[in-house]
Each structure stands twice: as C-alpha cells, then as structure tokens.
C-alpha positions, 0 to 999 in steps of 0.5 A: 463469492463473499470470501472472494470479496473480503480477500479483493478488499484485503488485497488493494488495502494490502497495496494501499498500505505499501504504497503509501510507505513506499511514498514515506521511504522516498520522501524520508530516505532523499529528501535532496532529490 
C-alpha cells in the first residue's frame, strides 16, 4: 500500500512538472499569441 502511495505521489508531481513547462514553452515560444 505505501509504494502505491509513493508511486500516485511521484506520478501527479511527475505531471505537475510537465505541465507547469508546458505553460513556460507556450508562454516563451508565442508571446504574440
């Protein structure tokens, strides 16, 4: 049950992350849109 636990945590840091640099591409990548 804990490693299901660490790996659910690990996992939505893990999307977290991409999507905060997703948002960093967009907003550096088109700053005219």
């Amino acid at each position: 049950m804990v490693v299901v636990v660490m790996v659910a945590k690990l996992g939505s840091a893990v999307v977290l992350v991409a999507v905060m640099d997703v948002v960093a591409i967009q907003k550096t990548a088109a700053p005219s849109l």
